[in-house]
TIDODREN-949794 format. One record per residue (C-alpha): residue number from 0; residue in one letter; x, y, z. Coordinates in Angstrom, 1 decimal. Example, Ala and Ser with C-alpha at 12.3 -4.5 7.8 and 13.67 -1.06 7.14 Angstrom:
nr/rest/x/y/z
0/a/12.3/-4.5/7.8
1/s/13.7/-1.1/7.1
REM end
This chain:
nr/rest/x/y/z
0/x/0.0/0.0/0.0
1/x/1.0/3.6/-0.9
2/x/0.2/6.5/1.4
3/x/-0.2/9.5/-0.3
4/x/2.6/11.6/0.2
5/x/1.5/14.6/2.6
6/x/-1.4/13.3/4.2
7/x/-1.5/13.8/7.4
8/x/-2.7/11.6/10.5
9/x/-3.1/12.6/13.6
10/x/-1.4/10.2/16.7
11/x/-4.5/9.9/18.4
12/x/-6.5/8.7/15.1
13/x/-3.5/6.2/15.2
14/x/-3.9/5.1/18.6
15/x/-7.4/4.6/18.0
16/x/-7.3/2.8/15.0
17/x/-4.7/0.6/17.1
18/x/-7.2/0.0/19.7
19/x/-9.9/-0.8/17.2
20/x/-7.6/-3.1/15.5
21/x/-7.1/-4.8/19.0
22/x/-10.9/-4.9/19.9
23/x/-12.6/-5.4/16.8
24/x/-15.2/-2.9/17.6
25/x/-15.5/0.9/17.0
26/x/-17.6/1.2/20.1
27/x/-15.8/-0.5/22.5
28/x/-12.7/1.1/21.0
29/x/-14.4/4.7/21.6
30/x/-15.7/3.7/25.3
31/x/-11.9/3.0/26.5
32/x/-10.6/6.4/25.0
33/x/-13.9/8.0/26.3
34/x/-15.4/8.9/23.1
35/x/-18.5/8.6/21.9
36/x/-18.9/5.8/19.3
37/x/-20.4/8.5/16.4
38/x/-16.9/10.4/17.3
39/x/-14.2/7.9/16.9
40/x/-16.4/6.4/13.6
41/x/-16.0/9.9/12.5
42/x/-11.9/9.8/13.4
43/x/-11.8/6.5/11.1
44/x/-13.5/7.3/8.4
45/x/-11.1/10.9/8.1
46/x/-8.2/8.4/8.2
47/x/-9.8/6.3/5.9
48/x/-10.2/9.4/3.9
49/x/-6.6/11.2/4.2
50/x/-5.0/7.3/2.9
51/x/-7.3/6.9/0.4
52/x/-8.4/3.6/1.2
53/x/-10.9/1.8/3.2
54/x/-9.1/0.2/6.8
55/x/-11.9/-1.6/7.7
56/x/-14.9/-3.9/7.0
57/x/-17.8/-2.6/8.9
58/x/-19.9/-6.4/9.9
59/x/-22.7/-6.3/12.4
60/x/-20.7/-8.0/15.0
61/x/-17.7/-5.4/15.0
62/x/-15.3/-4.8/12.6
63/x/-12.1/-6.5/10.6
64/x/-8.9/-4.8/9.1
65/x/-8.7/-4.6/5.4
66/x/-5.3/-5.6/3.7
67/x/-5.0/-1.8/3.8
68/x/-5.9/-1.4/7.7
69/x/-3.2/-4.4/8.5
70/x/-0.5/-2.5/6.6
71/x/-1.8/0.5/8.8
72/x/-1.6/-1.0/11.8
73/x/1.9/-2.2/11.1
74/x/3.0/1.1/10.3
75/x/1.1/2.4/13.4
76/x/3.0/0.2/16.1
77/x/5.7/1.4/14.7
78/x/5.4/5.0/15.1
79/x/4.2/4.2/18.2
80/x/7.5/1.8/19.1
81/x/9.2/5.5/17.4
82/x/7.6/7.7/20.0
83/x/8.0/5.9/22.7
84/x/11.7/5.7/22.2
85/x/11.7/9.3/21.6
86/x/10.5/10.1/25.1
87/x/13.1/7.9/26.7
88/x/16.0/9.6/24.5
89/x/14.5/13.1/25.8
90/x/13.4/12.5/29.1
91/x/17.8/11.8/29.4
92/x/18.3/15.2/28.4
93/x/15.8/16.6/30.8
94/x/17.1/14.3/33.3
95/x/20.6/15.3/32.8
96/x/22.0/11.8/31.6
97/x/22.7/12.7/27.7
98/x/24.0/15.9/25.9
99/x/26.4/17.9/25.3
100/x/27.9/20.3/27.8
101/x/30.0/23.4/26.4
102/x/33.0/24.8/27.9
103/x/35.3/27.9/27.5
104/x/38.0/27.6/29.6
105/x/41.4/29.5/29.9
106/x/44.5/28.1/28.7
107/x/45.6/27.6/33.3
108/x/42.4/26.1/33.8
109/x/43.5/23.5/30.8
110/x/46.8/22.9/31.0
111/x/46.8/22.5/35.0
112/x/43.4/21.1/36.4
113/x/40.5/20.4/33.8
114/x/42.1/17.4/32.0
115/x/41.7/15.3/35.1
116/x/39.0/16.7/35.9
117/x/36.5/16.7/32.9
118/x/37.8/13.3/32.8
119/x/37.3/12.0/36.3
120/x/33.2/13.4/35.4
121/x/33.0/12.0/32.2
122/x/33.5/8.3/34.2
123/x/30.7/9.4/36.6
124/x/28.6/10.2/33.5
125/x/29.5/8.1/30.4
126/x/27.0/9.3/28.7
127/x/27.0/12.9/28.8
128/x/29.7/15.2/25.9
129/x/32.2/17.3/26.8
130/x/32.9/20.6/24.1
131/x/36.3/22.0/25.3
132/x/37.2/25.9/23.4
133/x/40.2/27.2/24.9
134/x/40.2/31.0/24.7
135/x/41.3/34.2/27.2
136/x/39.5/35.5/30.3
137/x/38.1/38.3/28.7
138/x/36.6/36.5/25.5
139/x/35.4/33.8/27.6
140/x/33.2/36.0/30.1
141/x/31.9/37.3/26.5
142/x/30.9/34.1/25.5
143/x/29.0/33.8/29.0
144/x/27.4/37.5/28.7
145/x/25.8/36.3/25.1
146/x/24.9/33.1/25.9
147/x/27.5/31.2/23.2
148/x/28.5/28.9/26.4
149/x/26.9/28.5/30.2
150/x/30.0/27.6/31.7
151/x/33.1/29.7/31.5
152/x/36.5/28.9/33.3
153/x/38.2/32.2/34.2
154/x/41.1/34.5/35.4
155/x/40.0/36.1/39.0
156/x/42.3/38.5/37.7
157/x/39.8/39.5/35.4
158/x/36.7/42.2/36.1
159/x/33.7/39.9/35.5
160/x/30.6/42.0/35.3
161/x/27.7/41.0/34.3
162/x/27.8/37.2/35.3
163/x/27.6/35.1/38.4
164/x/30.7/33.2/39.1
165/x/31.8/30.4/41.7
166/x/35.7/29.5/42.9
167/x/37.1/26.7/40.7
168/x/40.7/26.2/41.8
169/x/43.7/28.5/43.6
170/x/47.0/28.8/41.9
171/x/50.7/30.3/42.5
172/x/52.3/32.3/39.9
173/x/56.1/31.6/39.8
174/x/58.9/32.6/37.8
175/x/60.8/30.5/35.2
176/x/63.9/31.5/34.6
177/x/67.2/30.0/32.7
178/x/68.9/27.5/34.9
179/x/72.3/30.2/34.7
180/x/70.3/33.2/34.7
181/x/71.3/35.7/37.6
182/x/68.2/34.7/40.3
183/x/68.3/30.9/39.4
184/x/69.4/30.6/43.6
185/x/67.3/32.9/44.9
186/x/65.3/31.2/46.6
187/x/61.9/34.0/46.1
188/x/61.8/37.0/44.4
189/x/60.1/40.1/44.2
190/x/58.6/41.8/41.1
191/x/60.6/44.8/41.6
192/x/63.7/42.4/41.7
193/x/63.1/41.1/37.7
194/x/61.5/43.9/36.3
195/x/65.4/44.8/34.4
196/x/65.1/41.9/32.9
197/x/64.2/41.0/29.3
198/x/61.2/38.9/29.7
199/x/59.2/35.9/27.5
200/x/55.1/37.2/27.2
201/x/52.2/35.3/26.6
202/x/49.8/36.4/24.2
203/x/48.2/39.9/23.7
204/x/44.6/39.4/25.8
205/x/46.1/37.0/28.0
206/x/44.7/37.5/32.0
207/x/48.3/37.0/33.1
208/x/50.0/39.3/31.1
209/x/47.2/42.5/31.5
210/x/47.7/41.6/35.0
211/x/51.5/41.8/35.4
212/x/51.3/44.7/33.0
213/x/49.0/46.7/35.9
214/x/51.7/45.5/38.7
215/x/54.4/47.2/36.7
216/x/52.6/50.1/36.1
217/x/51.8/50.5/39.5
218/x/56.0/50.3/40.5
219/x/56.1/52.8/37.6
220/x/57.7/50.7/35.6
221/x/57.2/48.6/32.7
222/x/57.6/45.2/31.4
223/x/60.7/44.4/29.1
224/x/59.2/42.2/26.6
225/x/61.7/40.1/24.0
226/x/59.5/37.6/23.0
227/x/55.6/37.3/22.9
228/x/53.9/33.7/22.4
229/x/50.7/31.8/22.6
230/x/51.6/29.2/25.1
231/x/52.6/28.3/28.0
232/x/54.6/25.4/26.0
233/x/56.2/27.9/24.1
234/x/56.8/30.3/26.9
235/x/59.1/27.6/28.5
236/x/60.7/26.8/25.5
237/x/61.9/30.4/24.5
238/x/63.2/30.5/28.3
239/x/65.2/27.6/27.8
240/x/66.5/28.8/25.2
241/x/67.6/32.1/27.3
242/x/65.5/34.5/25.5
243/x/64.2/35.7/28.8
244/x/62.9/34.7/32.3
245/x/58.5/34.1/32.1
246/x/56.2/34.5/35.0
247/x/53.6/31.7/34.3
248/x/51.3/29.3/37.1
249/x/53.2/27.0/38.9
250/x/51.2/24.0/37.5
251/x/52.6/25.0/34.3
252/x/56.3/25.3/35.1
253/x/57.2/23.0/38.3
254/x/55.5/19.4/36.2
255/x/58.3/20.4/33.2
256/x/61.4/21.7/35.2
257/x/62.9/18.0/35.3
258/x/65.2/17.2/32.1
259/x/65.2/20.5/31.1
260/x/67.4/23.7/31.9
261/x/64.8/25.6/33.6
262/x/64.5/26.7/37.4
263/x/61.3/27.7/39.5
264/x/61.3/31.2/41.9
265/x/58.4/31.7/44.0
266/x/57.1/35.4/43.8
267/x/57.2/36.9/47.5
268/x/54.0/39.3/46.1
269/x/50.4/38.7/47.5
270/x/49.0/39.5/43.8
271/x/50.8/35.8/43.0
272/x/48.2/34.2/44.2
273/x/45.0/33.8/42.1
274/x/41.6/32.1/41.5
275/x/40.1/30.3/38.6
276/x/36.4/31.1/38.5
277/x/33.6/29.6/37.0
278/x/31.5/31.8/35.1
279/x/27.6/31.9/34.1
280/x/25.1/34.3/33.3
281/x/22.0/32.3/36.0
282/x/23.0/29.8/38.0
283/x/19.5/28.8/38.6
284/x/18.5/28.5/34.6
285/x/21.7/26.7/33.5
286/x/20.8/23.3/32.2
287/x/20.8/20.4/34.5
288/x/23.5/18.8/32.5
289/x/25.6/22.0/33.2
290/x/24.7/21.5/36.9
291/x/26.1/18.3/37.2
292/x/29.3/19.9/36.0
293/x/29.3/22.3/37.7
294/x/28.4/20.7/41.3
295/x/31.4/18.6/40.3
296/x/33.7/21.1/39.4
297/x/32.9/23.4/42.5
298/x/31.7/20.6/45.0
299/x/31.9/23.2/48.0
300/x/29.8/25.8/46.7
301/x/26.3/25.3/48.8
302/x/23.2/24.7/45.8
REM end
């Protein structure tokens, strides 16, 4: 049998028709969906109508299915079999099971605490997808502000107006320096103490290097930059290669010191010592699969 393309048929003129099917009767098919018989006779006959073929053969004791109504029916336990399937795949989402969660993180948050992390929930929650964008404080809060992601892992360094935010992690900033530089045996440092020296930069935007920027400004000084780069990686790099010393988190530096020619000064400054925030625009409308990350991420933040 054929249906003709674009007719349309209502689900509960298919559940009906099922329950006829089932029953053999129109009127006791109509008293179990409380209808009245003349009604759901009515909703048959449309169907009957909209496929172009008669479903049933209408006998004094109740009724039969046509070759037409069997291939109906077929098709009908299947879109019911469809829809019931549908609501279990959705109700995951609502519950929180499936999806996808997005994250913009910084590139500290990444390269010190997240991979364990996001990887530690993904084992709680097998079936739930992680989307990891790496981009700086400032462009992240953005992203929150406009709604392109619900969770945003940020520099406390950074002003963040506009969104609500909970603590994440702490972390030290230190210095890298060249394993024969000058203050490899110091054993801490100030900022005043480095600012002569050439130094290796991260990135234009970067939450680390605005904020060092302000700290010089504030000594009325200014930062002696050799070298600008994208990464931590290739911030340590250029310094082992003596292009300059490089004030980066400690997670960054004291994991990669072994094997290489690079030392690790603690900065005696109380500015060294920072937050990673978690951003969002409502904590209270955020998905529930955003929740779950969250709660996990932040588990001492009372909900």
């Amino acid at each position: 049998m054929a249906l003709k393309l674009g007719a349309r048929h209502d689900l509960f003129s298919l559940t009906l028709f099922i329950t006829v099917a089932e029953l053999g009767s129109i009127a006791r098919a109509a008293k179990r969906h409380n209808l009245a018989a003349s009604a759901a006779s009515k909703r048959i006959s449309e169907l009957e109508r909209s496929i172009g073929a008669p479903l049933l053969y209408r006998q004094r004791r109740g009724v039969e299915l046509t070759p037409a109504g069997q291939e109906l029916l077929e098709h009908a336990h299947n879109i019911r079999q469809s829809l019931a399937t549908m609501e279990v795949s959705m109700g995951a989402h609502v519950d929180g099971t499936q999806g996808t969660i997005r994250v913009v993180a910084n590139t500290s948050s990444i390269t010190q605490f997240l991979p364990e992390d996001l990887a530690a929930f993904v084992r709680e929650h097998p079936d739930l997808r992680i989307q990891l964008i790496e981009q700086t404080s400032a462009d992240i809060l953005d992203a929150v502000r406009s709604g392109e992601t619900e969770l945003g892992i940020y520099s406390g360094f950074t002003d963040a107006p506009g969104v609500q935010s909970v603590l994440y992690r702490r972390d030290t900033l230190v210095i890298a320096a060249p394993s024969d530089h000058r203050i490899a045996g110091f054993e801490k440092v100030t900022f005043a103490d480095v600012l002569s020296e050439d130094f290796v930069a991260l990135q234009q935007g970067s939450s680390i290097q605005h904020h060092l920027e302000r700290q010089a400004y504030e000594l009325n000084s200014q930062i002696r930059t050799r070298v600008e780069v994208m990464s931590f990686d290739g911030v340590r790099r250029m310094v082992q290669a003596r292009l300059g010393i490089a004030i980066l988190p400690l997670g960054a530096v004291e994991p990669y010191l072994e094997g290489t020619d690079i030392v690790m000064i603690p900065i005696e400054e109380d500015w060294a010592r920072r937050e990673l925030r978690i951003a969002m625009r409502d904590r209270d409308s955020i998905t529930v699969q955003s929740r779950a990350l969250l709660k996990f991420l932040a588990p001492s933040v009372e909900w």
